[in-house]
Residue frames as qw, qx, qy, qz and C-alpha x, y, z in Angstrom:
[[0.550, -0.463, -0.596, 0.358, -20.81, -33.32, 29.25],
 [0.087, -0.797, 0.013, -0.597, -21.87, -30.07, 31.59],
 [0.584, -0.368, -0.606, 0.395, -20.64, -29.03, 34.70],
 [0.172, -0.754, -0.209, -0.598, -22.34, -26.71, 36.76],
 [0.377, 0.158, -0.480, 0.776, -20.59, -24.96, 39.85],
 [0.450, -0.720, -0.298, -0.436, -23.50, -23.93, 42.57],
 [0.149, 0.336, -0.404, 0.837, -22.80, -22.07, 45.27],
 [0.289, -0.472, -0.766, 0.326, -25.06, -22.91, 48.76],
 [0.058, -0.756, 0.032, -0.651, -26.95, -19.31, 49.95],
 [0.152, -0.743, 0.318, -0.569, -27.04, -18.02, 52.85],
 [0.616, -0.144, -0.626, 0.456, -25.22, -19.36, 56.21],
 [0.529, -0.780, -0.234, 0.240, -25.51, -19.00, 59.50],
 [0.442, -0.305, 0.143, 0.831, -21.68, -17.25, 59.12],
 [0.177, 0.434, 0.479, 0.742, -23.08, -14.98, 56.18],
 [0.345, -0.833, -0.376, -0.214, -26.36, -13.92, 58.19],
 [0.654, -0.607, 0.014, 0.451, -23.38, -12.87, 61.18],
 [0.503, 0.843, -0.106, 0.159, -20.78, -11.55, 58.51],
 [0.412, -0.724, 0.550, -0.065, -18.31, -13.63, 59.55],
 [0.338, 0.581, -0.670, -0.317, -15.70, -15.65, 58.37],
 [0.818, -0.217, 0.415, -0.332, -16.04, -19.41, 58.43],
 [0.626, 0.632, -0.352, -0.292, -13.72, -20.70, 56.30],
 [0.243, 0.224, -0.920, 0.209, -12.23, -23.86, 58.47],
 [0.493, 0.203, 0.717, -0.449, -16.12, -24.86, 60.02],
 [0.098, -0.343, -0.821, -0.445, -18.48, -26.74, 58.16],
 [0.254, 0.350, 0.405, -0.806, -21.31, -23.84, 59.28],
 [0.328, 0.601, 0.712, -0.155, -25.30, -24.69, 58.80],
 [0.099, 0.255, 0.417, 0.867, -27.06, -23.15, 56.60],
 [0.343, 0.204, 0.274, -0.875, -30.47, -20.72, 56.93],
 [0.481, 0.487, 0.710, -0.164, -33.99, -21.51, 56.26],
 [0.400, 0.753, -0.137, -0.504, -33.46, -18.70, 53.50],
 [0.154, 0.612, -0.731, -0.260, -29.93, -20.52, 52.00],
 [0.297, 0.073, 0.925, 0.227, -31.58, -24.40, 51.87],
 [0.563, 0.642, 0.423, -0.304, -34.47, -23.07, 50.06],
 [0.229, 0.806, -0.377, -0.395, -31.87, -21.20, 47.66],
 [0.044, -0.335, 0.907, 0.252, -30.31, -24.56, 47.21],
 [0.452, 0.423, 0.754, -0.221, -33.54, -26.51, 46.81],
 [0.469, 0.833, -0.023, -0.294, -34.09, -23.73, 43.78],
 [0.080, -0.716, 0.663, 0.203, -31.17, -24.14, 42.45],
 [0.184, -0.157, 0.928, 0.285, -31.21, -27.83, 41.85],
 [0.564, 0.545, 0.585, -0.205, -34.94, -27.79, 40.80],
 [0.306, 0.843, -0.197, -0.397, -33.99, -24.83, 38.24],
 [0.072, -0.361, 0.845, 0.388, -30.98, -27.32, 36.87],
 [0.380, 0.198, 0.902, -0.051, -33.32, -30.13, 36.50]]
């Protein structure tokens, strides 16, 4: 068995460079595409 640890890209808080570590902050049109790669690339 594998487990693989992926990491979302960019957020709104990221784009801002700010902290957001108690909100559930959106993500960018840049950071779901990163995650859309991401799981195609696993697959």
């Amino acid at each position: 068995m594998r487990v693989y640890l992926v990491r979302h890209g960019q957020s709104a808080a990221n784009l801002t460079n700010s902290f957001a570590g108690w909100l559930d902050v959106p993500l960018t049109d840049s950071g779901k595409q990163d995650g859309s790669n991401a799981g195609n690339f696993l697959r």
